[in-house]
VMD Tcl script that draws the C-alpha trace (Angstrom):
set ca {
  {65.19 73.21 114.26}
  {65.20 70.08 112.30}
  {68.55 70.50 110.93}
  {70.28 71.17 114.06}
  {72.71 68.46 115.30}
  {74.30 67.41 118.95}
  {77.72 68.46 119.21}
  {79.49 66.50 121.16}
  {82.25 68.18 122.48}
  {84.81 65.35 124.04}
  {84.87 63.84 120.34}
  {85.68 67.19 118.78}
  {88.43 68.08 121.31}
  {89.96 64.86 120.02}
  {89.79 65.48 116.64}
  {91.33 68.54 116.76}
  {94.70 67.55 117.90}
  {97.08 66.72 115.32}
  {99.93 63.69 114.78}
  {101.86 66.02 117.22}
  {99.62 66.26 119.81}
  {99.59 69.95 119.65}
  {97.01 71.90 121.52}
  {93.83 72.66 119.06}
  {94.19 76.27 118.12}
  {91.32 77.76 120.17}
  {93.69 77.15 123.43}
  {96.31 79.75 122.18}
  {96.19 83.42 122.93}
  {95.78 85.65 120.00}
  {99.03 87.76 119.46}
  {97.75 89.94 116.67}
  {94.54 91.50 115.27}
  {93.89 92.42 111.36}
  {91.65 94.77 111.13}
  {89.62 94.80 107.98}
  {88.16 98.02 107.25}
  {84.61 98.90 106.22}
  {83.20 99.44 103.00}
  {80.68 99.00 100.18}
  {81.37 94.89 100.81}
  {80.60 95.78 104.52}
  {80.99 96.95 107.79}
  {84.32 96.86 109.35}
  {85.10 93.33 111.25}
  {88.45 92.33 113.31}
  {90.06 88.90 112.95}
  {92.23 87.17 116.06}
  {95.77 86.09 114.43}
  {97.19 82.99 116.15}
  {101.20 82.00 116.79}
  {101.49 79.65 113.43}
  {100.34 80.07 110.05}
  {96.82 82.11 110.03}
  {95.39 81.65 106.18}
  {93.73 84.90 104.54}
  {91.13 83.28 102.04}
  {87.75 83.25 100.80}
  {86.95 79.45 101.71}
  {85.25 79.44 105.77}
  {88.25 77.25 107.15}
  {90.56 80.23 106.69}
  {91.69 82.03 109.82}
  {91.07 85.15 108.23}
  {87.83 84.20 105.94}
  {87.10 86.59 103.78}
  {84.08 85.37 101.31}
  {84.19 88.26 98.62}
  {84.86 87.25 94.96}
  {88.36 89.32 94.67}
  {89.81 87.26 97.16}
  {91.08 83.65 96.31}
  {90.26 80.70 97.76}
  {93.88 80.92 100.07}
  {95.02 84.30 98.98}
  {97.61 85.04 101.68}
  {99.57 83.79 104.45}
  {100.38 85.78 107.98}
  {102.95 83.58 110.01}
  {103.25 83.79 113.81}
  {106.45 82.31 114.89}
  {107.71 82.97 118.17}
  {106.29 86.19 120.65}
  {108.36 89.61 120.02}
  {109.40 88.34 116.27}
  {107.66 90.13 113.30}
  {104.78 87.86 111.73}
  {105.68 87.22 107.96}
  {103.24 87.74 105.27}
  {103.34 85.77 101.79}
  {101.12 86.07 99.18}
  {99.99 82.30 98.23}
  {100.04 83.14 94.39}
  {96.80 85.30 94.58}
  {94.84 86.03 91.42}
  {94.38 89.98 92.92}
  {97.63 90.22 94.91}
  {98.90 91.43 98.07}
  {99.96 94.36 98.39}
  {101.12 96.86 100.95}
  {100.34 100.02 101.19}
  {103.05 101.89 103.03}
  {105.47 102.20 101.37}
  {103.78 101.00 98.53}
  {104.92 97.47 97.28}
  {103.68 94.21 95.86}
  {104.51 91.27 97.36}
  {105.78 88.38 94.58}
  {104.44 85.01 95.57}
  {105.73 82.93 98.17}
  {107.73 85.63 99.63}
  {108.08 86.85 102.72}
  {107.56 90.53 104.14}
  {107.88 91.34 107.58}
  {104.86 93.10 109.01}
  {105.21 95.74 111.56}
  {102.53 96.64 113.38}
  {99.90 99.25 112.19}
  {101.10 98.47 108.93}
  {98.29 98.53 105.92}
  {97.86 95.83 103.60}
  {95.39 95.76 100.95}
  {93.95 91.55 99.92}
  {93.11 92.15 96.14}
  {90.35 95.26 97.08}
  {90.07 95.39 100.70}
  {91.82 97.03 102.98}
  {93.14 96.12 105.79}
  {94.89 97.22 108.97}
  {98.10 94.95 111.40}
  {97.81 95.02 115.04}
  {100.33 93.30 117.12}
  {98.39 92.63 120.43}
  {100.21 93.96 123.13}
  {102.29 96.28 121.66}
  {102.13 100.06 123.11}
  {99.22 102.30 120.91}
  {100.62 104.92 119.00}
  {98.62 108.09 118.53}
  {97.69 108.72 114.89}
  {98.93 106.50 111.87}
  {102.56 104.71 111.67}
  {104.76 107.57 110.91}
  {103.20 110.44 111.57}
  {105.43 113.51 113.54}
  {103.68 115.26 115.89}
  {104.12 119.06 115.97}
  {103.52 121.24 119.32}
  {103.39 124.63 119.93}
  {106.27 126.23 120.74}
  {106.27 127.47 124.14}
  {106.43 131.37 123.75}
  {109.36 133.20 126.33}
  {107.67 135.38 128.87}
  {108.34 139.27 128.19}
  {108.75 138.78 124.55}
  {105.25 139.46 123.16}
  {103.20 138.39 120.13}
  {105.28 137.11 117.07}
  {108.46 139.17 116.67}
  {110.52 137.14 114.02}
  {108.27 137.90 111.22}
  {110.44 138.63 108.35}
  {113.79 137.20 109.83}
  {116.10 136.47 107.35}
  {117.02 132.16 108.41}
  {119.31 131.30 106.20}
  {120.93 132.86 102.88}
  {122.51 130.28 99.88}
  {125.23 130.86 98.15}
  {125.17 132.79 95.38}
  {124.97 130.22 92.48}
  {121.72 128.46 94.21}
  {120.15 131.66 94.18}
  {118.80 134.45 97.35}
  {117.97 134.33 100.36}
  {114.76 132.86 102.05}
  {112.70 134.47 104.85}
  {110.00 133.91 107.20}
}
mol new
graphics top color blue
foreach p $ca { graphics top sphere $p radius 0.5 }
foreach p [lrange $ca 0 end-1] q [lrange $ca 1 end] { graphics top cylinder $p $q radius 0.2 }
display resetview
């Protein structure tokens, strides 16, 4: 307990405004979540995402602090501007990259990519998941199709279209297909 020191919290409320006078960040609602997957670095963890820039990096001031060696010291960027507008993510140059991984593309530095939510982005090794907080759950991952049963027609019996001829191509593409 020796190296435990008073906080004193009317100082550090001070502190944290800026030149602007803008609120200090922990009096913002969180509009997004990444979620960063588990694995052999560790168990899975979620990080709060702010309106304004939130840093991905390995340093501990980084929004999103990630201390593993693959990850630079600011590796990434995810801007919040404005409430119903897609965040922007920008890789800051990153020794590993940033990369996304549907469809799969890596981002160049400095330039933006609009993230849509449930979208899966990969910092150097680890994998990682966008939430937009609010935004309706979808069932299974971003563009999936669900398929249901068709509804069988009473009277009709157990499956009478085997071997029904669907369609037929011309004669230059070569038969006919069935079921």
């Amino acid at each position: 307990m020796e190296d435990t020191q008073l906080v004193d919290w009317e100082a550090q409320e001070e502190e944290s405004e800026d030149s602007k006078g803008s609120p200090p960040r922990f009096a913002l609602e969180p509009v997004g979540r990444l979620h960063l997957f588990s694995s052999v670095r560790g168990p899975e963890k979620d990080f709060l995402l702010y309106p304004g820039e939130n840093v991905v990096g390995r340093i501990p001031g980084c929004t999103v602090a990630l201390p593993f060696p693959s990850i630079s010291k600011q590796h990434a960027i995810i801007e919040i501007s404005a409430q119903g507008r897609a965040p922007i993510l920008r890789d800051c140059g990153s020794l590993n990259h940033t990369r996304l991984l549907r469809p799969p593309k890596l981002l160049s530095p400095g330039v933006g990519h609009q993230l849509r939510d449930q979208d899966l982005v990969l910092f150097a090794d680890l994998p990682c998941q966008y939430h937009r907080l609010g935004a309706p759950s979808l069932p299974g991952p971003r563009g999936a199709l669900s398929v249901e049963e068709t509804p069988r027609v009473p009277g009709m019996g157990g499956p009478r279209f085997q071997g029904t001829l669907l369609a037929e191509d011309s004669e230059e593409e070569g038969g006919k297909f069935e079921v």
